[in-house]
C-alpha positions in Angstrom: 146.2 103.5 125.0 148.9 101.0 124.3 149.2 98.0 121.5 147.5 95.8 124.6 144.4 97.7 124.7 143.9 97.8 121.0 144.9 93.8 120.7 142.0 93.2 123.7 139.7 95.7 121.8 140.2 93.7 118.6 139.7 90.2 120.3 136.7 91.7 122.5 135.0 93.1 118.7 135.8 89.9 116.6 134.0 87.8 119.8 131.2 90.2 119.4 130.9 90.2 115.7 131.2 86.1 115.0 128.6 85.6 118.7 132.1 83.2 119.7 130.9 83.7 123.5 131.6 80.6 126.1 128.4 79.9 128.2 129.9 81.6 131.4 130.4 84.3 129.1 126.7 84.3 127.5 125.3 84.3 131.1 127.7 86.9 132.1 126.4 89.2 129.2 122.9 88.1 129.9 122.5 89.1 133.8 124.5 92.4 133.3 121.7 93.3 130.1 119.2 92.6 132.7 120.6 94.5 135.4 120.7 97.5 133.1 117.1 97.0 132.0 115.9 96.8 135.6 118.1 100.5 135.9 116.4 102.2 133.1 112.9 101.4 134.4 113.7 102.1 137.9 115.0 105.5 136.3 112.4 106.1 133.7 109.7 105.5 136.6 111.0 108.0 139.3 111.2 110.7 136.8 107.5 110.6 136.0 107.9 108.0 132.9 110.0 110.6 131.6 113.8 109.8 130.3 115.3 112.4 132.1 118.8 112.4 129.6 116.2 112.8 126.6 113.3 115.0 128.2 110.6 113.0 126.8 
């Protein structure tokens, strides 16, 4: 890790803490969150409704 990872990291958290996102960005955020949602039920239903990291 070099001083341009941690200057992203710090510009990536500060976006995330004051909700500063452009609207390419919000819609960005918003189909990946739904593409990982759709994962976790297609998951969660071919293990029987079970989460299979969690075991219940």
């Amino acid at each position: 890790m070099d001083r341009d990872d941690v200057t992203r990291f710090r510009k990536n958290l500060e976006k995330h803490l004051r909700d500063d996102y452009s609207v390419a960005e919000r819609n960005h955020l918003a189909t990946q969150k739904a593409r990982a949602q759709e994962n976790v039920k297609r998951i969660i239903n071919n293990c029987g409704g079970k989460n299979p990291l969690l075991g219940y």
